[in-house]
PDB file with one MODEL, atoms N, CA, C and O in Angstrom:
MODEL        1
ATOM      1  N   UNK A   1      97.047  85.297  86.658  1.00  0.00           N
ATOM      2  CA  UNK A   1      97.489  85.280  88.034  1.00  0.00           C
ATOM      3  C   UNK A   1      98.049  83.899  88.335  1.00  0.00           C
ATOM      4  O   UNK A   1      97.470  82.906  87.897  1.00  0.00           O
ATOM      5  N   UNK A   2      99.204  83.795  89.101  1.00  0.00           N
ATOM      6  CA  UNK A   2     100.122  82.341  89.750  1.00  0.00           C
ATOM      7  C   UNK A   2     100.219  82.532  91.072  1.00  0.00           C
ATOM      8  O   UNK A   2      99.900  83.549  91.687  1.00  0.00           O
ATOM      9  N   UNK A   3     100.599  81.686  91.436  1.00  0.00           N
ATOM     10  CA  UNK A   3     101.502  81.706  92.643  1.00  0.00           C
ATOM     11  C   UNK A   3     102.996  82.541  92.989  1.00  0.00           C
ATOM     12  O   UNK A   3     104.134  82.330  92.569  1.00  0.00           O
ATOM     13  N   UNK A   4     102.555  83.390  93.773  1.00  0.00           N
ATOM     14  CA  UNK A   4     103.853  84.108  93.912  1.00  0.00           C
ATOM     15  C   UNK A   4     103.593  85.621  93.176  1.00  0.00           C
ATOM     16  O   UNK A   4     104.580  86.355  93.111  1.00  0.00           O
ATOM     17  N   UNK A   5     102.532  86.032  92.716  1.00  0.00           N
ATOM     18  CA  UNK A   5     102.276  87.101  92.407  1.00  0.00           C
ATOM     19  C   UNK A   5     101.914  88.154  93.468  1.00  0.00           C
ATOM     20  O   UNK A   5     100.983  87.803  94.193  1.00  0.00           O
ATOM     21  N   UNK A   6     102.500  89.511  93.756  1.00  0.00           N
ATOM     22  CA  UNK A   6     102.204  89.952  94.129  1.00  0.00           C
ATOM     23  C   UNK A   6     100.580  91.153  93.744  1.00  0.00           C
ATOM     24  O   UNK A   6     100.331  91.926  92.819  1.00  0.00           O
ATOM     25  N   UNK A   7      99.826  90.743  94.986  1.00  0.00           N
ATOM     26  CA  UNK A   7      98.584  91.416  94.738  1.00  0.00           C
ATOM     27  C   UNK A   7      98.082  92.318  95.743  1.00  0.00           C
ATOM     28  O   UNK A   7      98.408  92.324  96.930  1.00  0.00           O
ATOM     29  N   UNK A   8      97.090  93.238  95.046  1.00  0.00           N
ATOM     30  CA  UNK A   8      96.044  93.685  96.486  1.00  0.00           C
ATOM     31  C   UNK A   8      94.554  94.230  95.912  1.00  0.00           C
ATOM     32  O   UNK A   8      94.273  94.874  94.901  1.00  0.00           O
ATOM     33  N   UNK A   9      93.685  93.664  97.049  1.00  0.00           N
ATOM     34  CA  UNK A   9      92.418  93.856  96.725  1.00  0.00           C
ATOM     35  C   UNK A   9      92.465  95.067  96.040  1.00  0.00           C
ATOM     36  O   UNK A   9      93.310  95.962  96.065  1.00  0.00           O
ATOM     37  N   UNK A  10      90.929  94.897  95.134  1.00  0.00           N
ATOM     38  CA  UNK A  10      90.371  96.009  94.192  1.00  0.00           C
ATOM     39  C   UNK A  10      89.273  96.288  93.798  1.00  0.00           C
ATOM     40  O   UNK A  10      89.377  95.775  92.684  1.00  0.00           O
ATOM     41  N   UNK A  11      88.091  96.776  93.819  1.00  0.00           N
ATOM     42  CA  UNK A  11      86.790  97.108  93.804  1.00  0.00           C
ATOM     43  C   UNK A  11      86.114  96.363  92.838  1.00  0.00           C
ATOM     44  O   UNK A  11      84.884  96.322  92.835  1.00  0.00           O
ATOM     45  N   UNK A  12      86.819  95.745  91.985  1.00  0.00           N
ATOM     46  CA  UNK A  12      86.090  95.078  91.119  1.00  0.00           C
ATOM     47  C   UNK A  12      84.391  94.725  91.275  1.00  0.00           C
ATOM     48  O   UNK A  12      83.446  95.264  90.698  1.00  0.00           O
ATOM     49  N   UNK A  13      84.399  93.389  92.479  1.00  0.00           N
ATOM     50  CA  UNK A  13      83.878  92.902  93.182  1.00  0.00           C
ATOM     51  C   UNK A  13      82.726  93.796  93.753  1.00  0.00           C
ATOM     52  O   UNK A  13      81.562  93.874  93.359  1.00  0.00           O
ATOM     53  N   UNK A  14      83.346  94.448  94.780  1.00  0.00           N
ATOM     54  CA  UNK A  14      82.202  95.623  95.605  1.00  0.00           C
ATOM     55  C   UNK A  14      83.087  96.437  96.017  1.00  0.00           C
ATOM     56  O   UNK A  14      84.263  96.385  96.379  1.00  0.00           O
ATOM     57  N   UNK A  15      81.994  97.484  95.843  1.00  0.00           N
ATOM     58  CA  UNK A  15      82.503  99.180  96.483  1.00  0.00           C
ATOM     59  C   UNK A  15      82.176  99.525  97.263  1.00  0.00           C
ATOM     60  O   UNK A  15      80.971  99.767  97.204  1.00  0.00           O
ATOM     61  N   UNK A  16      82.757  99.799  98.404  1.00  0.00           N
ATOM     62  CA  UNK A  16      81.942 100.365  99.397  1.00  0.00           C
ATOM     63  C   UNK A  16      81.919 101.567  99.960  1.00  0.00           C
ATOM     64  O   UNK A  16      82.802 101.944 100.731  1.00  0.00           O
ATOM     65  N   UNK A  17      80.727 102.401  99.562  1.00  0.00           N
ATOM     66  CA  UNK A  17      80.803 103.624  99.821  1.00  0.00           C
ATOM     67  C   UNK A  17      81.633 104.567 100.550  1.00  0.00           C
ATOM     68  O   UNK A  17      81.638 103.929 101.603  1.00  0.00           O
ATOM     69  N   UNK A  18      82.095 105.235 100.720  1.00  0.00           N
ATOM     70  CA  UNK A  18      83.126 106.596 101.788  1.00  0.00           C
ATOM     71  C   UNK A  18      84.405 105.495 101.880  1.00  0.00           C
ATOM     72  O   UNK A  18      85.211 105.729 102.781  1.00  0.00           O
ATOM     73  N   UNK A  19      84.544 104.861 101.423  1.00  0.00           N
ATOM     74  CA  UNK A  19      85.606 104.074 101.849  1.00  0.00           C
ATOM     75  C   UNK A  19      86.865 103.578 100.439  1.00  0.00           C
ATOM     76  O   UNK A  19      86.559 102.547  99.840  1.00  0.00           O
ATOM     77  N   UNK A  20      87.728 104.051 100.138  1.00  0.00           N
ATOM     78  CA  UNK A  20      88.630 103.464  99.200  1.00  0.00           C
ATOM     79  C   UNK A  20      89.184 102.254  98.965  1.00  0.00           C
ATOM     80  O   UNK A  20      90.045 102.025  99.815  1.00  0.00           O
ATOM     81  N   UNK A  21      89.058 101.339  98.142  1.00  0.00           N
ATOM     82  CA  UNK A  21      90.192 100.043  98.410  1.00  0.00           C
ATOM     83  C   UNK A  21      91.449  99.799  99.182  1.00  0.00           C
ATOM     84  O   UNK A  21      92.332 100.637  99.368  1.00  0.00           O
ATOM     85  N   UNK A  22      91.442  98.855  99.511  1.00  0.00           N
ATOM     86  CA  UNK A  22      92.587  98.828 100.872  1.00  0.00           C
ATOM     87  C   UNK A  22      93.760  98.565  99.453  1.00  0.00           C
ATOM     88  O   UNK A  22      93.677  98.079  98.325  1.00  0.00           O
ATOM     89  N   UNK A  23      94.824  99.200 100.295  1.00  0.00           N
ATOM     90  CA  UNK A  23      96.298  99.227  99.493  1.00  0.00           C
ATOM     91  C   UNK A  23      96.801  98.471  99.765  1.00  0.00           C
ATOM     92  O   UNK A  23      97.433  98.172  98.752  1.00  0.00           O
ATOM     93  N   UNK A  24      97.082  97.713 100.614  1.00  0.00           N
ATOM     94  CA  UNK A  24      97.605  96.660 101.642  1.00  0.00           C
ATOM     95  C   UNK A  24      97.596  95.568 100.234  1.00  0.00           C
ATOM     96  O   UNK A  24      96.698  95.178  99.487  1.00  0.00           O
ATOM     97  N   UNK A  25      99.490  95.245 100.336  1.00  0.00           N
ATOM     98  CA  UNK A  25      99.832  93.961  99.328  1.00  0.00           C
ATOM     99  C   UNK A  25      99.856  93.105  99.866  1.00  0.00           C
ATOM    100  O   UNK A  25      99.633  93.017 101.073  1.00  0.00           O
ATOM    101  N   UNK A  26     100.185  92.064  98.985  1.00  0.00           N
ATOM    102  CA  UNK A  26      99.932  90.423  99.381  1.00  0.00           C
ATOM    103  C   UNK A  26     100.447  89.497  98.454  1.00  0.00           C
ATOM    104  O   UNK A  26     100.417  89.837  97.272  1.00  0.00           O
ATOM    105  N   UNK A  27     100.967  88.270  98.779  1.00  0.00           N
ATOM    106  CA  UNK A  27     101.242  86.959  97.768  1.00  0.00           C
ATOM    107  C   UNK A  27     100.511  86.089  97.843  1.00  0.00           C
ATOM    108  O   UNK A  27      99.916  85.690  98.844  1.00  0.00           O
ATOM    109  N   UNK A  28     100.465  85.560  96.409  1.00  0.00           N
ATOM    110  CA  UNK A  28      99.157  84.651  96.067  1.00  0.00           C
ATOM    111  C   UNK A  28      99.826  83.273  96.908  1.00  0.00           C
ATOM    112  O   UNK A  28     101.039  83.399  96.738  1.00  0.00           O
ATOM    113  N   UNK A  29      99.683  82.526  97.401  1.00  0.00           N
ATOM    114  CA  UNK A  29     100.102  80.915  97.849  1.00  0.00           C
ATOM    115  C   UNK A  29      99.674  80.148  97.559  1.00  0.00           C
ATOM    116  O   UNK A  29     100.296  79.108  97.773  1.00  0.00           O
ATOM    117  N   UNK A  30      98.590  80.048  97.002  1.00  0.00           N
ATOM    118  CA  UNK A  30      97.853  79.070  96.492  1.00  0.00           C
ATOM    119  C   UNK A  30      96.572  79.263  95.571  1.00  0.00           C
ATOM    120  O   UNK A  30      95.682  79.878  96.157  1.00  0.00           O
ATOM    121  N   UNK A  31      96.342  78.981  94.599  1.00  0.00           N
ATOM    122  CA  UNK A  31      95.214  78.537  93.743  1.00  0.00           C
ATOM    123  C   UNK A  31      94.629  77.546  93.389  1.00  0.00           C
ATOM    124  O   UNK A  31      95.232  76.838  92.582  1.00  0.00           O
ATOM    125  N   UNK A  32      93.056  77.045  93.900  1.00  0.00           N
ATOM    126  CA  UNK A  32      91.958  76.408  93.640  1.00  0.00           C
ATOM    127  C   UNK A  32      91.004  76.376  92.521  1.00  0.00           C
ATOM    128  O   UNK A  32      90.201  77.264  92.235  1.00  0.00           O
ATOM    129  N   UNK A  33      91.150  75.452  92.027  1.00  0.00           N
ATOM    130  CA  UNK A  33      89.918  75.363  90.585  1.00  0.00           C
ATOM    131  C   UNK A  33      88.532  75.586  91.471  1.00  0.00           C
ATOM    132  O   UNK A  33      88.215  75.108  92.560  1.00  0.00           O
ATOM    133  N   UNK A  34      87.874  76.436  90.645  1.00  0.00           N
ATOM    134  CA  UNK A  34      86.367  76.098  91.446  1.00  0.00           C
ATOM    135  C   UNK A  34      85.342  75.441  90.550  1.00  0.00           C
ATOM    136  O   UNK A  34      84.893  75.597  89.415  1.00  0.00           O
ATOM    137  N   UNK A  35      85.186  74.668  91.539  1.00  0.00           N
ATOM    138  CA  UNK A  35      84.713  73.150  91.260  1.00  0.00           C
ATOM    139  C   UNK A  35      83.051  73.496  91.463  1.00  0.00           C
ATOM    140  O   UNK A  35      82.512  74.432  92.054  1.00  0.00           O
ATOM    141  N   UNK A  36      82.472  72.337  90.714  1.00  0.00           N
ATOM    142  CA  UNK A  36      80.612  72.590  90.855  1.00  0.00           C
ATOM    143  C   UNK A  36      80.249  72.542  92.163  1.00  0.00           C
ATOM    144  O   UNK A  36      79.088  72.824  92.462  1.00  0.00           O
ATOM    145  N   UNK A  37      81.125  72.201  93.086  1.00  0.00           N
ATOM    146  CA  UNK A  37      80.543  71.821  94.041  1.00  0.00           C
ATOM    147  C   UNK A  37      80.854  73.297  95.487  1.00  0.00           C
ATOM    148  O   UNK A  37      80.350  73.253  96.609  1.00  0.00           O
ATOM    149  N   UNK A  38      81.558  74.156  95.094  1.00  0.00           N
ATOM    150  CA  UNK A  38      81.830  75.221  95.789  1.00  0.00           C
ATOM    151  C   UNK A  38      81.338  76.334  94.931  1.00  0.00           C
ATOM    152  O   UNK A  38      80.817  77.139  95.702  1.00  0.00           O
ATOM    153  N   UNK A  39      81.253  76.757  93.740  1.00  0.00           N
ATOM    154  CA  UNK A  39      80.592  77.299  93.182  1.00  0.00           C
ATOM    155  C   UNK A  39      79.884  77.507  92.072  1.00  0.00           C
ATOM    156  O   UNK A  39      80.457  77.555  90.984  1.00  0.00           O
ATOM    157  N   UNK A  40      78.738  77.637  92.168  1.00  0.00           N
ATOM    158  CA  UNK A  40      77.887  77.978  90.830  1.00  0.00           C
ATOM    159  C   UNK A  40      78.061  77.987  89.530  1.00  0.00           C
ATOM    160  O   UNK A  40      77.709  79.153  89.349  1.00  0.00           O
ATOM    161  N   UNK A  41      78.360  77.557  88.353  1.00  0.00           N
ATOM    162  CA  UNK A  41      78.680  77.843  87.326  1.00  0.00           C
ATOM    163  C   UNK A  41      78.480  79.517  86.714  1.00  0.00           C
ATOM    164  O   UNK A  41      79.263  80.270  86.135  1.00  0.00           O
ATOM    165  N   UNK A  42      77.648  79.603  86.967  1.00  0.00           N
ATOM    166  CA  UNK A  42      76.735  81.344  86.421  1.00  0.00           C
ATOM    167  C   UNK A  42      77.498  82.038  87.095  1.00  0.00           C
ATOM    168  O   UNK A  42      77.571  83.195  86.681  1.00  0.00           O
ATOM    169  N   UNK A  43      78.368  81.710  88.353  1.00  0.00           N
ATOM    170  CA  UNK A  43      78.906  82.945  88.826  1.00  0.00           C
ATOM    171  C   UNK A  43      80.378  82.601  88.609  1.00  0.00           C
ATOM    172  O   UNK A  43      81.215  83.490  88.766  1.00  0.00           O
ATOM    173  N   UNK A  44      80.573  81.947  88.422  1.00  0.00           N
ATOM    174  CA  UNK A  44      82.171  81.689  87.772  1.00  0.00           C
ATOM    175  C   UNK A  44      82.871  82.931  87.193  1.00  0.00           C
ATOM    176  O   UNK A  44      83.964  83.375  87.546  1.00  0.00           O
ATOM    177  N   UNK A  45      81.954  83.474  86.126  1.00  0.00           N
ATOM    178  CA  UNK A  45      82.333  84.088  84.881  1.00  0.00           C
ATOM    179  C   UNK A  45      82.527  85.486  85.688  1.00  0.00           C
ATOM    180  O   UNK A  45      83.423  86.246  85.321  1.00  0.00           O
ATOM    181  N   UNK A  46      81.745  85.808  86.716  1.00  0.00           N
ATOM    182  CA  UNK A  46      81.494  86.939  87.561  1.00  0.00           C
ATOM    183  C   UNK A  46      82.765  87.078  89.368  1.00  0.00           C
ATOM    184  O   UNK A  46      82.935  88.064  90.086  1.00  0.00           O
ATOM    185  N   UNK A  47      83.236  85.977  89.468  1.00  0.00           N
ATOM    186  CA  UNK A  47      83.871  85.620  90.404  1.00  0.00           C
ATOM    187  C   UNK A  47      85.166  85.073  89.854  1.00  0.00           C
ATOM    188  O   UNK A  47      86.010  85.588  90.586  1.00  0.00           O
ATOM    189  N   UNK A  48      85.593  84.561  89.258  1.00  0.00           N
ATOM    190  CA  UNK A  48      86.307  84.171  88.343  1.00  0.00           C
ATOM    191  C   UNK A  48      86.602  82.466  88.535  1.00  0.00           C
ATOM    192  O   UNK A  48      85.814  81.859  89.261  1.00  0.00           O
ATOM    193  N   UNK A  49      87.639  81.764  87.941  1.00  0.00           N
ATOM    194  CA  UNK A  49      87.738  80.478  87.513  1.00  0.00           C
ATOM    195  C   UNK A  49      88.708  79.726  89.014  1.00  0.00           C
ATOM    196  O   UNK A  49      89.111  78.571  89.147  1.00  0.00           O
ATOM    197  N   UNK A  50      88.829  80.856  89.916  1.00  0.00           N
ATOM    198  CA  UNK A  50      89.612  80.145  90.582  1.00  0.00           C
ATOM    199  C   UNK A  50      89.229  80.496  92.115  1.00  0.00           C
ATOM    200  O   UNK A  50      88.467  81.453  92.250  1.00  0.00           O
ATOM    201  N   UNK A  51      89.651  79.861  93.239  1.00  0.00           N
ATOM    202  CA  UNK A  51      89.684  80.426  94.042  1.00  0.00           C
ATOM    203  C   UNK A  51      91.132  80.444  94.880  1.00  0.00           C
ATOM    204  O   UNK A  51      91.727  79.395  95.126  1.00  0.00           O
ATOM    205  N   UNK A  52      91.678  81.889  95.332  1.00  0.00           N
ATOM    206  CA  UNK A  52      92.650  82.385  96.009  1.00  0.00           C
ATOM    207  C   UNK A  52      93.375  82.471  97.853  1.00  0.00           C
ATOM    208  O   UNK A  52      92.852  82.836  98.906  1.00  0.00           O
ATOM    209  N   UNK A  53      94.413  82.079  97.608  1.00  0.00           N
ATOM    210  CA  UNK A  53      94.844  82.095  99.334  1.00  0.00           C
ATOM    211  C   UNK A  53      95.626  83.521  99.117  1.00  0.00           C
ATOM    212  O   UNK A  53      95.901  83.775  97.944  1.00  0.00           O
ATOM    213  N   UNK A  54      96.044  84.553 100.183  1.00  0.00           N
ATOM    214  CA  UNK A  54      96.781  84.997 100.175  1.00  0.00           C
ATOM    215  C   UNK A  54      97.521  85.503 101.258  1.00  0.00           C
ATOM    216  O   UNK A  54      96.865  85.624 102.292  1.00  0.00           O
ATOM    217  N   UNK A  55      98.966  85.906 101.321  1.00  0.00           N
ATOM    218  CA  UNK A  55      99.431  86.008 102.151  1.00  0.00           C
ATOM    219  C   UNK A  55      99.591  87.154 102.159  1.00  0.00           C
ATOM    220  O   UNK A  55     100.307  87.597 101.261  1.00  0.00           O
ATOM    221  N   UNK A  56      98.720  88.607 103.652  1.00  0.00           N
ATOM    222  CA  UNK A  56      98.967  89.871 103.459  1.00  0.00           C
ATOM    223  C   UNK A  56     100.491  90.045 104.173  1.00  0.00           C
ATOM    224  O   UNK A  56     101.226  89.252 104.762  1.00  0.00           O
ATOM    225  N   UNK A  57     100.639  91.996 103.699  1.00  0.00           N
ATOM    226  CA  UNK A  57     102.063  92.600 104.338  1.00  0.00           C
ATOM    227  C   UNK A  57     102.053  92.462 105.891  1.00  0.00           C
ATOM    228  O   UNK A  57     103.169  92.339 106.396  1.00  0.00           O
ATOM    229  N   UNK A  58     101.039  92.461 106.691  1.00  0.00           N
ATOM    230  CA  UNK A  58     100.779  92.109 107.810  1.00  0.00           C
ATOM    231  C   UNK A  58     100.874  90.656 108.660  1.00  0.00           C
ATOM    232  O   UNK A  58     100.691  90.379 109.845  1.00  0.00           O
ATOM    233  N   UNK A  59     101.320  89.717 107.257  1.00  0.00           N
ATOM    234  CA  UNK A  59     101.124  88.620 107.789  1.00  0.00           C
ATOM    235  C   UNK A  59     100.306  87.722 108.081  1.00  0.00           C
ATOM    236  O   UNK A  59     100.561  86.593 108.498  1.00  0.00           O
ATOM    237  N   UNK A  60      99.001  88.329 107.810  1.00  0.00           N
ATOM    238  CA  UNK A  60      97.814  87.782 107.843  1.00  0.00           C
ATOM    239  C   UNK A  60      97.038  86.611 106.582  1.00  0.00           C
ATOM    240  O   UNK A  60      97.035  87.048 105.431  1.00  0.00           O
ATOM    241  N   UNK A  61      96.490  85.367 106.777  1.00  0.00           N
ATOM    242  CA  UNK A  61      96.500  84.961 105.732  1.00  0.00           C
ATOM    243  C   UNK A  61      94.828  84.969 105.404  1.00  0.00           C
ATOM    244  O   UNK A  61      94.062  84.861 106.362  1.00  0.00           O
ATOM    245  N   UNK A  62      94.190  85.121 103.792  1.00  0.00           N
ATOM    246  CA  UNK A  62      92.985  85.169 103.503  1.00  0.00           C
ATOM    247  C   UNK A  62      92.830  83.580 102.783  1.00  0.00           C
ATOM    248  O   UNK A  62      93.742  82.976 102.219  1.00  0.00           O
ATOM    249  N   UNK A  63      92.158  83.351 102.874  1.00  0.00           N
ATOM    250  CA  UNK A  63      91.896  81.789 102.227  1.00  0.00           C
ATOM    251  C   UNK A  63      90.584  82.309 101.421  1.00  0.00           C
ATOM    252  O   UNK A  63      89.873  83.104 102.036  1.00  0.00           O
ATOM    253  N   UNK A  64      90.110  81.866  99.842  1.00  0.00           N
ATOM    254  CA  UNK A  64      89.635  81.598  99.554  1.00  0.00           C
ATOM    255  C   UNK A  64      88.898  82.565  98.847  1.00  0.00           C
ATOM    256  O   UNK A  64      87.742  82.447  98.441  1.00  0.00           O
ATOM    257  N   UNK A  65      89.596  83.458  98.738  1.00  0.00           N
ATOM    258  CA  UNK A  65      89.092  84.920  98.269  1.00  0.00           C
ATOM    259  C   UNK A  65      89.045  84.714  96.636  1.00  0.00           C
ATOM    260  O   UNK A  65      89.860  84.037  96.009  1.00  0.00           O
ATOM    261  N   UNK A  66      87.758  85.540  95.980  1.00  0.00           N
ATOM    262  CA  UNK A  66      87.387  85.489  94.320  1.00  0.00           C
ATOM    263  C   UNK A  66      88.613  85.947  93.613  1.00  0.00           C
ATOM    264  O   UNK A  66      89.168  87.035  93.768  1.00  0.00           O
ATOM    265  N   UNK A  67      88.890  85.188  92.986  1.00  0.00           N
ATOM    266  CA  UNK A  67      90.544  85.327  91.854  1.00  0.00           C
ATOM    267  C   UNK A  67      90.039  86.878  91.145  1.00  0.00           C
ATOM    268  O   UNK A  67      91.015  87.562  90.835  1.00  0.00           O
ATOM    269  N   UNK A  68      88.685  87.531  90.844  1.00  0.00           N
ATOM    270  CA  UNK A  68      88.586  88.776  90.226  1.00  0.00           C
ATOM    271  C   UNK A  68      88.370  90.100  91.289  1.00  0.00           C
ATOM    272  O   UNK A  68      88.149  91.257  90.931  1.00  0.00           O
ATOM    273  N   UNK A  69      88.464  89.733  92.344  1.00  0.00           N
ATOM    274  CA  UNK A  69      88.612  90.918  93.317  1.00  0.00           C
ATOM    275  C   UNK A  69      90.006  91.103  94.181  1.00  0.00           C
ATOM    276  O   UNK A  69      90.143  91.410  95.365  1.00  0.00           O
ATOM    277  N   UNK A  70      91.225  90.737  92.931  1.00  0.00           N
ATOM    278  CA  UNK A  70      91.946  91.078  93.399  1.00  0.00           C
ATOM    279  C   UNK A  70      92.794  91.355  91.898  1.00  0.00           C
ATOM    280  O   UNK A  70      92.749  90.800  90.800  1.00  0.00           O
ATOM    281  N   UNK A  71      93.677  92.650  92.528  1.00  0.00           N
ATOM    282  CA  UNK A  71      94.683  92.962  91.064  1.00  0.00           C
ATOM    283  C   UNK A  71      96.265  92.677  91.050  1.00  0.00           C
ATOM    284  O   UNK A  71      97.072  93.005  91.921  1.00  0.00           O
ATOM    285  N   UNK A  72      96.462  92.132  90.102  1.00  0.00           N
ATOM    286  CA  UNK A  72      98.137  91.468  89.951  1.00  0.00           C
ATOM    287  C   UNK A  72      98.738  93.100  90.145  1.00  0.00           C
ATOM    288  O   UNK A  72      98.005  93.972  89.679  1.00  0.00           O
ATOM    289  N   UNK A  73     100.043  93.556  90.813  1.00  0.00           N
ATOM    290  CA  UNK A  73     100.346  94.608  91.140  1.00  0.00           C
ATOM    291  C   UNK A  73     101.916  93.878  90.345  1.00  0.00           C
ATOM    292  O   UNK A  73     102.187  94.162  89.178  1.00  0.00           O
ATOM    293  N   UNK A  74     102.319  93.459  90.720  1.00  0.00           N
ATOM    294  CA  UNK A  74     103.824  92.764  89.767  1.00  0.00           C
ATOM    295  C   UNK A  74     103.751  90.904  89.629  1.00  0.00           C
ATOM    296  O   UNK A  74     103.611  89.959  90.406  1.00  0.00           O
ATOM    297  N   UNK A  75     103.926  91.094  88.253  1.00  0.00           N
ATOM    298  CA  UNK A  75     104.392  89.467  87.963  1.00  0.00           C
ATOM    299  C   UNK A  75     105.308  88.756  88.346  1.00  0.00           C
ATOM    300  O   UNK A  75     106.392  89.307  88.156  1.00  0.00           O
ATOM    301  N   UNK A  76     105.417  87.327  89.015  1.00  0.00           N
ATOM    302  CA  UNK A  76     106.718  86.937  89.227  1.00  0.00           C
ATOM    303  C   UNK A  76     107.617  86.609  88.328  1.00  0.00           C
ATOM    304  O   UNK A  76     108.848  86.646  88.346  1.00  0.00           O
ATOM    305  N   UNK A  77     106.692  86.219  87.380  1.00  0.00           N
ATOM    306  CA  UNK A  77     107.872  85.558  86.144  1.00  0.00           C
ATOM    307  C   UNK A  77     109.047  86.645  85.549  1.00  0.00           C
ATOM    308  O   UNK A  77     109.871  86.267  84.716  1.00  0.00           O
TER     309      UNK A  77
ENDMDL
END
């Protein structure tokens, strides 16, 4: 995953019952190393190596969301 990838959440993470993953796309804007000091080492591997901004179709922006609860839908490169 980069910058400029288009994405949208995916259950990876959590499922939540009667309810399907939201379809709703988005661009990545930014990526954060996660550092010892924001998260855990042990959950790294489970959350993944980075942390995510994104910009939804709505316009709406998420800051900081787990780099593995979300799925690359097209590459920019």
């Amino acid at each position: 995953m980069k910058v400029g990838d288009i994405v949208r959440q995916c259950d990876t993470l959590v499922k939540m019952k009667g309810r399907a993953p939201s379809t709703m796309l988005g661009v990545v804007v930014e990526m954060s190393a996660n550092d010892s000091n924001r998260v855990p080492p042990k959950w790294r591997k489970w959350l993944g190596e980075h942390t995510i901004a994104v910009v939804w179709a709505n316009g709406r922006l998420t800051e900081n969301m787990a780099e593995r609860s979300l799925e690359v839908i097209n590459d920019s490169s």
